[in-house]
N, C-alpha and C positions, 0 to 999 in steps of 0.2 A: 723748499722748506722741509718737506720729508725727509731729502737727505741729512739736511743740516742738523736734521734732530737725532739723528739716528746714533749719533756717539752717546746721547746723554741715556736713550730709551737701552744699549746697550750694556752701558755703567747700570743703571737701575737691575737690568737680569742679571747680571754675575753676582749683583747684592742679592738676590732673589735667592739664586744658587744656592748661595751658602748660606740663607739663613740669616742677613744681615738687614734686609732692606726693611726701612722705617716706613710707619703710615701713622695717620691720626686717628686713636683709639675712642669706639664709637661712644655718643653720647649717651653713658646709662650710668644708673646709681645702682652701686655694692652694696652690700650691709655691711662690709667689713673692706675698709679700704686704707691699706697700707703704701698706695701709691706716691701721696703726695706727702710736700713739705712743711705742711702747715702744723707744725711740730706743739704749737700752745693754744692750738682754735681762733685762734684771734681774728682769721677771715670773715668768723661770722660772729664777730664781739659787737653786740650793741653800739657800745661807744665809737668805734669806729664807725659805725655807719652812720651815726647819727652827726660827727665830728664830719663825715663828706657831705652831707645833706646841706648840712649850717653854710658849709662853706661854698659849696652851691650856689646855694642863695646868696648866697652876700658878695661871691667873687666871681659866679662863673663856673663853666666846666671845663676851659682849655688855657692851658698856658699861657698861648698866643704869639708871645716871642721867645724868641734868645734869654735867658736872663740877665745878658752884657746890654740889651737893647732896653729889655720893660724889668728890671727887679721889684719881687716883691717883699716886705717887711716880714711876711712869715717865713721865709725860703733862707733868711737872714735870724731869724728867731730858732729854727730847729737846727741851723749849724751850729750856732753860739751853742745851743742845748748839749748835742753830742759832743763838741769838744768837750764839755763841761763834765761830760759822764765819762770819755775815755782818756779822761786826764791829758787833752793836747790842746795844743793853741789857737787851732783852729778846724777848720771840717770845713766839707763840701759835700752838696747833693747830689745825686745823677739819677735818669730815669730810670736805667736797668744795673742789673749787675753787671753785665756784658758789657753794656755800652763805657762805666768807670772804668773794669780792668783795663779793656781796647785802650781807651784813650787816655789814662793816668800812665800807664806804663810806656806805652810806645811818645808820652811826651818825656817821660820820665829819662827814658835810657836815648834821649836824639843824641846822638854823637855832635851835630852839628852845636849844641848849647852846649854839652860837657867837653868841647872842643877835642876830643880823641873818641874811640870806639870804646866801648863799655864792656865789661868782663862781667858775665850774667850768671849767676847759677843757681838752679832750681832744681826743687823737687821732680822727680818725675812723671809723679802722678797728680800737677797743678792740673787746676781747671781750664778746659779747653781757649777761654776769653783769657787767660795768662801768658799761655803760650802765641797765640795773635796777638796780644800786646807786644811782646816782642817781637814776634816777623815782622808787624807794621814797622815797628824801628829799625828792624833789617837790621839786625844783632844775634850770632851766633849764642846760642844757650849750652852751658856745660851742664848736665843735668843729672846728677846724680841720684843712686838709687833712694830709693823707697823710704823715706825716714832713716838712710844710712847717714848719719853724721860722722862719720871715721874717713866714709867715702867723700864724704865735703870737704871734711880738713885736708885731705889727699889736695883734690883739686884745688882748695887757697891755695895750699904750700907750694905747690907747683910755678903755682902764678904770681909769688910773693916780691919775687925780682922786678916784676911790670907795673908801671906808674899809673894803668889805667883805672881810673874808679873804677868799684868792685857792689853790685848788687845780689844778696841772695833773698828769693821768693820762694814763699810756702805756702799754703792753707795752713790755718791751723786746726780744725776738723777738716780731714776730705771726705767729700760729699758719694762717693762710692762706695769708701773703706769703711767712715765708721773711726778711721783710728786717728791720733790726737799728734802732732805735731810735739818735741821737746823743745818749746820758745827758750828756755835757761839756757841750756847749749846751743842753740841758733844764738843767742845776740852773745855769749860771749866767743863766739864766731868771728861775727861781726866786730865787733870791737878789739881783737886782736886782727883779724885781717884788713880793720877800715871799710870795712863795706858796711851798705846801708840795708836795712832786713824791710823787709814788703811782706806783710801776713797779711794773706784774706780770710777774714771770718763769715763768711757767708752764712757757713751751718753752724756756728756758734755763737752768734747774737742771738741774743733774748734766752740762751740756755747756760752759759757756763762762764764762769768769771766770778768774781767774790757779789759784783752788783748786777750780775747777769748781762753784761755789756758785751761779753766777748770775754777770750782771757787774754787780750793786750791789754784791756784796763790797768792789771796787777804789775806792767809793768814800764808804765808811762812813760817818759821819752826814749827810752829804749831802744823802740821801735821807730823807725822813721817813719812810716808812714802804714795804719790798719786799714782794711777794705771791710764793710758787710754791706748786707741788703735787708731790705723791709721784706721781701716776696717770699720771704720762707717762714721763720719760727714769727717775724711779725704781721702777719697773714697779709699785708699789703704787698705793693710793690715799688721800686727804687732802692738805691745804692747810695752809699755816702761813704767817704774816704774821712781818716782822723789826721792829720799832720800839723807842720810847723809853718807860721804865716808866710817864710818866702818860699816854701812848696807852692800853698794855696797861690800866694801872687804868681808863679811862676805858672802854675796849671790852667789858671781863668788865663791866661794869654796863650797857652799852648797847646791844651787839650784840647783835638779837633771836636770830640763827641759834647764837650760842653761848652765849645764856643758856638758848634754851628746848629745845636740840636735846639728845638723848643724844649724851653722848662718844663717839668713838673707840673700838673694843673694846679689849682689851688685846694681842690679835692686833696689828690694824691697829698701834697706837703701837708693837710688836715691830720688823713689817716696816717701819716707818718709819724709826724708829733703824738698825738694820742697814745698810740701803739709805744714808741718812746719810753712812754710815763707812765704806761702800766708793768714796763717790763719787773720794777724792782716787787711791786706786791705779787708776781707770777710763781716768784722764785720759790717755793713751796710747790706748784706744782710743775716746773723744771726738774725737783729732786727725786717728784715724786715718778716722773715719765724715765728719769734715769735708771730710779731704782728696777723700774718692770723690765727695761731695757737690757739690764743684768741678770735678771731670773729667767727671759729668756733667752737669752742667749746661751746660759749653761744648760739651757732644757733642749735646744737645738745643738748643741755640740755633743749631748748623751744620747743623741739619735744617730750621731755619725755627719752631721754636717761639717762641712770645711767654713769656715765666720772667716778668714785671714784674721786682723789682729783688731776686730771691732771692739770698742769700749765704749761706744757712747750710743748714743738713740738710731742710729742709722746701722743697719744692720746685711752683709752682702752672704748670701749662700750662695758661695763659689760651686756652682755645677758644671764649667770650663766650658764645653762642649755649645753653641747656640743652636741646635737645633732641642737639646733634650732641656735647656732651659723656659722657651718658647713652650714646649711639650710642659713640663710644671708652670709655667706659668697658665695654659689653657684649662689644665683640671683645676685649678684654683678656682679659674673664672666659675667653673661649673658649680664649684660651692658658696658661690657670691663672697667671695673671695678676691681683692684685687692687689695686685702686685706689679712694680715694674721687674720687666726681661732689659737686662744693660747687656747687649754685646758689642764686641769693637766696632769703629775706632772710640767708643767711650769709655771701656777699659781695653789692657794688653789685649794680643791673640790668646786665646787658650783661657781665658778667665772670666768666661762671660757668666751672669750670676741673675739670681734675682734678688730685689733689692728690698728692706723691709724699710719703710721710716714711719718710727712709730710718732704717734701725737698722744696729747692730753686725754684724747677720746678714747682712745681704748683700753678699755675696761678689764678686767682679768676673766668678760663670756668672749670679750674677743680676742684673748691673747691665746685662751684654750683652744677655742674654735681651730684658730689657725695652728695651734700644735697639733691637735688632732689630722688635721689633716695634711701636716708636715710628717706624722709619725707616718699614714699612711703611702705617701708619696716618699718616705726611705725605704717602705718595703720591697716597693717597687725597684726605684732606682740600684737600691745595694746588691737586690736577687740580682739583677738586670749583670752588674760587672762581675758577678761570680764565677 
């Protein structure tokens, strides 16, 4: 047994080495924590807890089954709902983000159903669950740069002679950058090359859209098929896809992670729905967490920080290097201060950062606070490369 472990105990040091290796960060409370995703508070919204409690009592804490096996009338009530908000014909639930991209996509692009191999191309910097969605399909990805759309058209044209359906995926917030996806020129991408477009909104449900849905709402069947989750700006947790009914038919029979996973409790699909139906009266302080989002970040780029090309509430100080990011992120902690350290493989080499996602909660004692203590740690850093 010793031996047998010893490739993995190895893998773990070279991660050590460089500054890479992950652990679970201890159980304590900040006064100022810019770590998580919980973008509108809504983890600790009244209605929400009180929407899991009811339904506790009345249904239970566990799923129990499949929902091919035991379905339940509310699981069927918050589908109808979101299609109804993202202007599509129908919708599906999932328990995680991860577990929809996995399994929507790798049923999405099976070669075996589209009877040929599938011509895939993605953004670079999709989310790690987009890219295994495709391997599970064992589908090479052409994956062009970074919000380069000149570089996509490249690669359609290229491909334009070949008869294979054509998929391209994006985020439309990504969740590292901060920066906004152009869906305009993605679908009419699409639509001149035939292919069908996949946006996941993960980080922009409940934030940005005319009705706070996302912004595929604005541009309804467009899209073949949008992704978000509850676990972020709706302080809950699960996933739900928006599509066209022979998607959905096609996915409830082919989607390994929601054929074979237990549903949703009755809890979870409670706080889901709720969270849902508050998002449109939010939308005032949605504009309001954008606008702080903007004032700082031109207050952190007059310090000398690198943002890459942030525009929304998620905010990345590119400090490249992971050991000196690690190093700002520890003097943070020191002033109850909390931040994530992102280095690869969850961005490039060379770009590791630390990550700012602002919520409804901080106030403009906690945005200063954290200047302040950003302005200090560029003294440091800037003396430091001189």
């Amino acid at each position: 047994m010793k031996n047998a472990l010893r490739p993995y105990r190895q893998f773990c040091a070279t991660l050590r080495q460089n500054a890479l290796l992950r652990h679970l960060p201890r159980a304590q409370t900040y006064q100022y924590d810019f770590s998580n995703n919980d973008y509108l508070g809504l983890s600790q919204h009244p209605a929400l807890a009180s929407a899991a409690i009811e339904a506790a009592h009345a249904l239970g804490v566990g799923g129990t089954s499949s929902r091919l096996v035991g379905n339940h009338p509310r699981s069927d009530a918050l589908e109808a709902l979101i299609a109804q908000s993202k202007g599509s014909a129908s919708a599906m639930v999932f328990a995680t983000g991860y577990q929809a991209n996995i399994s929507v996509l790798s049923a999405l692009l099976d070669s075996k159903a589209l009877g040929q191999t599938p011509l895939v191309f993605a953004d670079k910097l999709n989310h790690a669950s987009m890219h295994a969605g495709c391997q599970m399909a064992r589908v090479r990805q052409q994956r062009f740069r970074h919000l380069d759309y000149d570089h996509l058209a490249w690669l359609l044209e290229k491909s334009k002679t070949l008869q294979q359906p054509r998929f391209i995926l994006t985020e439309s917030v990504f969740g590292m950058d901060g920066d906004v996806a152009c869906l305009p020129t993605l679908i009419k991408l699409a639509y001149q090359y035939n292919a069908l477009l996949y946006v996941d909104e993960a980080h922009a449900t409940g934030l940005f859209g005319s009705k706070g849905y996302g912004f595929t709402c604005d541009y309804g069947k467009d899209i073949a098929i949008s992704m978000g989750t509850f676990s972020k700006a709706l302080g809950g947790s699960g996933a739900y896809i928006a599509c066209a009914k022979p998607l959905k038919r096609y996915l409830m029979n082919r989607a390994n992670g929601f054929i074979y996973s237990t549903a949703p409790s009755p809890m979870q699909i409670a706080v889901m729905q709720k969270s849902w139906e508050l998002i449109p009266e939010l939308l005032p302080e949605a504009q309001l967490l954008l606008a702080r989002a903007t004032s700082l970040r031109e207050q952190l780029k007059a310090l000398g920080f690198q943002l890459g090309n942030s525009c929304t509430h998620i905010i990345p100080i590119i400090l490249q290097q992971a050991p000196k990011t690690l190093w700002a992120q520890r003097e943070l902690l020191k002033e109850d201060i909390r931040v994530s350290a992102i280095r690869p493989p969850s961005v490039p080499a060379n770009q590791a950062r630390l990550r700012l996602a602002l919520n409804i909660k901080h106030d403009e004692n906690a945005l200063q606070t954290l200047l302040t203590q950003m302005k200090r740690l560029a003294t440091i850093l800037f003396d430091t490369q001189k």
